[in-house]
C-alpha positions in Angstrom: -8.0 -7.2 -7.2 -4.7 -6.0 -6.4 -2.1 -5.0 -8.9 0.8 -7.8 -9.3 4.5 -6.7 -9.6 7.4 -9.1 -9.5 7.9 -8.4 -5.9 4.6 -9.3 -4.8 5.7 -13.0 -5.5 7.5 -13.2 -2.1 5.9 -12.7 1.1 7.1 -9.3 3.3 9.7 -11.9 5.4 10.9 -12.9 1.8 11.5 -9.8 0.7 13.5 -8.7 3.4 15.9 -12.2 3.2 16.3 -11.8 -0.3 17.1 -7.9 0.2 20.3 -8.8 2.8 21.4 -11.7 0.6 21.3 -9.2 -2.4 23.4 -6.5 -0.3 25.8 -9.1 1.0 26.4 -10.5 -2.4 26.8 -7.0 -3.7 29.0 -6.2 -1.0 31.4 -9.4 -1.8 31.2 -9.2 -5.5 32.4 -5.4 -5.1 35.0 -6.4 -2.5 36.7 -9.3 -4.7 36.5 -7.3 -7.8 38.4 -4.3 -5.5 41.3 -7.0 -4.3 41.9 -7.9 -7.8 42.2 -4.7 -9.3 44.7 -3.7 -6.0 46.5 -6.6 -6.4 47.0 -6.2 -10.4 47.3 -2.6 -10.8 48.8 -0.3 -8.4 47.3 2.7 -10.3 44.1 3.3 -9.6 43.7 5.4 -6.4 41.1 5.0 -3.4 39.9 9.0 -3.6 38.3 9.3 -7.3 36.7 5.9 -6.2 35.0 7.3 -3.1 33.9 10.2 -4.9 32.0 8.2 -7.1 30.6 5.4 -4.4 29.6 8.5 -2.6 27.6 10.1 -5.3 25.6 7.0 -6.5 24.7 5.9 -2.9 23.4 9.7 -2.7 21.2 8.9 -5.6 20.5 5.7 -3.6 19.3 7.9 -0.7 17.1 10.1 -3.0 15.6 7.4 -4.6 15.0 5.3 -1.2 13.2 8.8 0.1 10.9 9.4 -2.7 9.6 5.5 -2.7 9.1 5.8 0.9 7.1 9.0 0.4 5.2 7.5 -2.6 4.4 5.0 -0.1 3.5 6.8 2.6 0.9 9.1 0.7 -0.6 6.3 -0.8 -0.5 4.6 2.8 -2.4 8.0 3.9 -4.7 8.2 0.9 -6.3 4.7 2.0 -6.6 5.3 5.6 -8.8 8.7 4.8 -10.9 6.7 1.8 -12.3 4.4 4.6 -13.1 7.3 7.0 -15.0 9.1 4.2 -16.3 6.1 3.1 -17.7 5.3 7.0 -19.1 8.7 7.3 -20.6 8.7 3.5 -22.5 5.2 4.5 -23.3 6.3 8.2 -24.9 9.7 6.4 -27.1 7.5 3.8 -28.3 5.6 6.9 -29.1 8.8 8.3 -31.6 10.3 5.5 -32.6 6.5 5.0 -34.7 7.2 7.8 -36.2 10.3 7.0 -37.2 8.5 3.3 -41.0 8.2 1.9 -41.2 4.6 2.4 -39.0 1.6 2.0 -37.0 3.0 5.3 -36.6 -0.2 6.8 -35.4 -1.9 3.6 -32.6 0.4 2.7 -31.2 0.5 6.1 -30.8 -3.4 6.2 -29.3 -3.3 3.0 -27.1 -0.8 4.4 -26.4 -3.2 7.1 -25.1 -5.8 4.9 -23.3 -3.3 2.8 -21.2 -2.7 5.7 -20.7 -6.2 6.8 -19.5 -7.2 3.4 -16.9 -4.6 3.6 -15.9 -5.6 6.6 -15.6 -9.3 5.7 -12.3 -9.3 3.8 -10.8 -8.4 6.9 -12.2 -11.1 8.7 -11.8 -13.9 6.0 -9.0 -12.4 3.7 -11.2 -12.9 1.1 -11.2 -9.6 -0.8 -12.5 -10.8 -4.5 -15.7 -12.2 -2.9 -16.4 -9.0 -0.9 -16.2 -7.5 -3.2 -18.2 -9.0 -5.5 -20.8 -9.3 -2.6 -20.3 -5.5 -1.9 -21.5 -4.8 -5.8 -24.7 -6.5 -5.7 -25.3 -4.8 -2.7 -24.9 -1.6 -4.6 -27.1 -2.9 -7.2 -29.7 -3.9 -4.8 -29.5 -0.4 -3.4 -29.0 1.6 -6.5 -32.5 0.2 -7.7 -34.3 1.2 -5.0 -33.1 4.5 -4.8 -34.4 4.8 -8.7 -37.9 3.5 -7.8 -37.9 6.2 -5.0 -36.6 8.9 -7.6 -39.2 7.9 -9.9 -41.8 8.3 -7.7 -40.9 11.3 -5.6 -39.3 13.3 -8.2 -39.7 16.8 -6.4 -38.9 15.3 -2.5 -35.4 17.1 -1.4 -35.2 14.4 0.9 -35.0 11.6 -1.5 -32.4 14.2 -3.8 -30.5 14.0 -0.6 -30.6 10.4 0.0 -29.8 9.7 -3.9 -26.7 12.0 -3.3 -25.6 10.1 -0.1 -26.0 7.1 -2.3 -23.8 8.1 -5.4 -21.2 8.6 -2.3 -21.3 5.2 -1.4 -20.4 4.0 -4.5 -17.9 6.5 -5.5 -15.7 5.6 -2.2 -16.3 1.9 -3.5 -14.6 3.0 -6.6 -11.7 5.0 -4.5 -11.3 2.1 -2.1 -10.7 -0.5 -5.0 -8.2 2.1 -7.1 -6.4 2.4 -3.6 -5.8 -1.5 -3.5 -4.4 -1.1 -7.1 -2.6 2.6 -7.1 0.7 0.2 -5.9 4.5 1.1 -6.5 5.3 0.5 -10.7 7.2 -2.3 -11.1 10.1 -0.3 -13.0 10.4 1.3 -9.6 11.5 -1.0 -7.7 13.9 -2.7 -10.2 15.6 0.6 -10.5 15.9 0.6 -6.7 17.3 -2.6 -6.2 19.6 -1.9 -9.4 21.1 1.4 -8.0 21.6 -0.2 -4.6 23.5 -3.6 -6.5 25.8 -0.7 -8.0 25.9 1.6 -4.8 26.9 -0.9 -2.3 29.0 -3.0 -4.9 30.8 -0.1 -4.8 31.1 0.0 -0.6 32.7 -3.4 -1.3 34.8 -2.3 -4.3 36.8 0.8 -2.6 36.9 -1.5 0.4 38.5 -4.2 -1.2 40.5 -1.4 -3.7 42.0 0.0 0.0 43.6 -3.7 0.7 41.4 -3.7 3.8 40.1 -6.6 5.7 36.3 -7.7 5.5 34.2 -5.3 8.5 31.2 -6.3 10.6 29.5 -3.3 9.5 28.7 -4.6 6.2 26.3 -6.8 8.3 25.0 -4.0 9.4 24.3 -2.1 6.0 23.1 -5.1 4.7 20.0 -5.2 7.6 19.8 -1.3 7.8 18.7 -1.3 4.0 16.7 -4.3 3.9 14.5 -2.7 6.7 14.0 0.4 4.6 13.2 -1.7 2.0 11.2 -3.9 4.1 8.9 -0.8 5.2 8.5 0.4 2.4 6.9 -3.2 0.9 4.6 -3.3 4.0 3.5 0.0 3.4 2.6 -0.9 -0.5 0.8 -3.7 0.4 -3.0 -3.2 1.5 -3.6 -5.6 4.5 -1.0 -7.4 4.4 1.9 -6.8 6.9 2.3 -4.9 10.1 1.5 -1.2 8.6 -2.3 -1.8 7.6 -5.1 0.8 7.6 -7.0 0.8 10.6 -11.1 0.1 10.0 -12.2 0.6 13.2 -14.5 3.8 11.6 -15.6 1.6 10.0 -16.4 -1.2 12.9 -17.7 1.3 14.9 -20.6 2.0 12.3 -21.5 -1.3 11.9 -21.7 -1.4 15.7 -23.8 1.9 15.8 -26.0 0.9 12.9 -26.7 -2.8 14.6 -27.7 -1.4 17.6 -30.2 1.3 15.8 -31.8 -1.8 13.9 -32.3 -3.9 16.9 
């Protein structure tokens, strides 16, 4: 149900090797290109050079923030979807008991609408939960119109249809989170400016005459842990960042222990 990008090819450990391999073979290419040019030609000077390395990784920088904040308010944005969706579903429970008739039929669905959306998170499997979560809907939708239909004037059952729309808006929010991923075009133009920005580390290194540093080691895992955060937090449930459910796990508790 998610969005594919190119990146989504490779697992989170594979994006982070292929991020230091990229930086070191940035850093290199930049560095030999540098020794050439200091070798052939004497005229080109070190400070114009660092100038210019400095402003493009400073668009590196800016561009490296405002990913990571795309992220993160995406990241944000899904965590408060399933504690609105919790307290939308734990409200229709709620007024499901105060309902005409049919009370006990509703809740159960309920039940199993809460267990299905728990169950990619127990099995992985989000396509079938999904699937399973929609017929649930269906189920519940239809019996909210037969009680509509035949209480037409009970503010209880216009409350309870209400709560119900709720449920399946957040259903819609929940499945636009999972897609709403960083573009594509994004993160080529990231790894693009940072192939030109730390090319250029290696260019006025090698441009200086110097020797090969240690440090490039270290700017090559420095960035590829930026990067590697910023993937994790991209990627719904996969990963170390992941939105917590436990709102939801604590109603399915509460609601299992209200049917018993």
């Amino acid at each position: 149900m998610t969005r594919t990008e190119w990146l989504d090819t490779l697992p989170l450990w594979g994006v982070f090797a292929a991020t230091v391999l990229l930086v070191l073979l940035a850093l290199e290419i930049g560095y030999r290109l540098g020794r050439y040019r200091h070798q052939a030609s004497a005229r080109e000077k070190e400070g114009p050079v660092g100038s210019m390395v400095g402003a493009t990784l400073g668009l590196l920088a800016f561009l490296l923030a405002f990913t990571f904040g795309l992220a993160a308010t995406r990241f944000d944005a899904r965590r408060d979807v399933v504690l609105g969706e919790a307290n939308a579903i734990g409200t229709t429970y709620l007024r499901a008991g105060l309902l005409p008739e049919g009370r006990d039929e509703v809740r159960a669905l309920l039940r199993d609408y809460v267990a299905a959306r728990l169950e990619v998170f127990k099995t992985g499997r989000l396509a079938a939960a999904v699937r399973r979560s929609e017929e649930l809907q269906g189920r519940l939708w239809a019996r909210t119109v037969g009680l509509g239909a035949k209480h037409p004037t009970s503010i209880v059952v216009g409350l309870f249809i209400q709560s119900v729309n709720d449920v399946i808006d957040f259903h819609s929010k929940r499945l636009e989170g999972l897609r709403n991923r960083i573009p594509g075009v994004i993160w080529t133009g990231l790894y693009g400016l940072a192939a030109l920005a730390l090319g250029g580390i290696g260019y006025q290194s090698g441009l200086a005459g110097t020797s090969r540093s240690l440090e490039i080691v270290v700017v090559a895992v420095a960035f590829s842990v930026v990067i590697g955060l910023i993937a994790d937090l991209d990627r719904p449930g996969e990963g170390f960042l992941t939105v917590s459910q436990q709102a939801m796990f604590d109603l399915g508790s509460s609601m299992a222990e209200s049917g018993r």
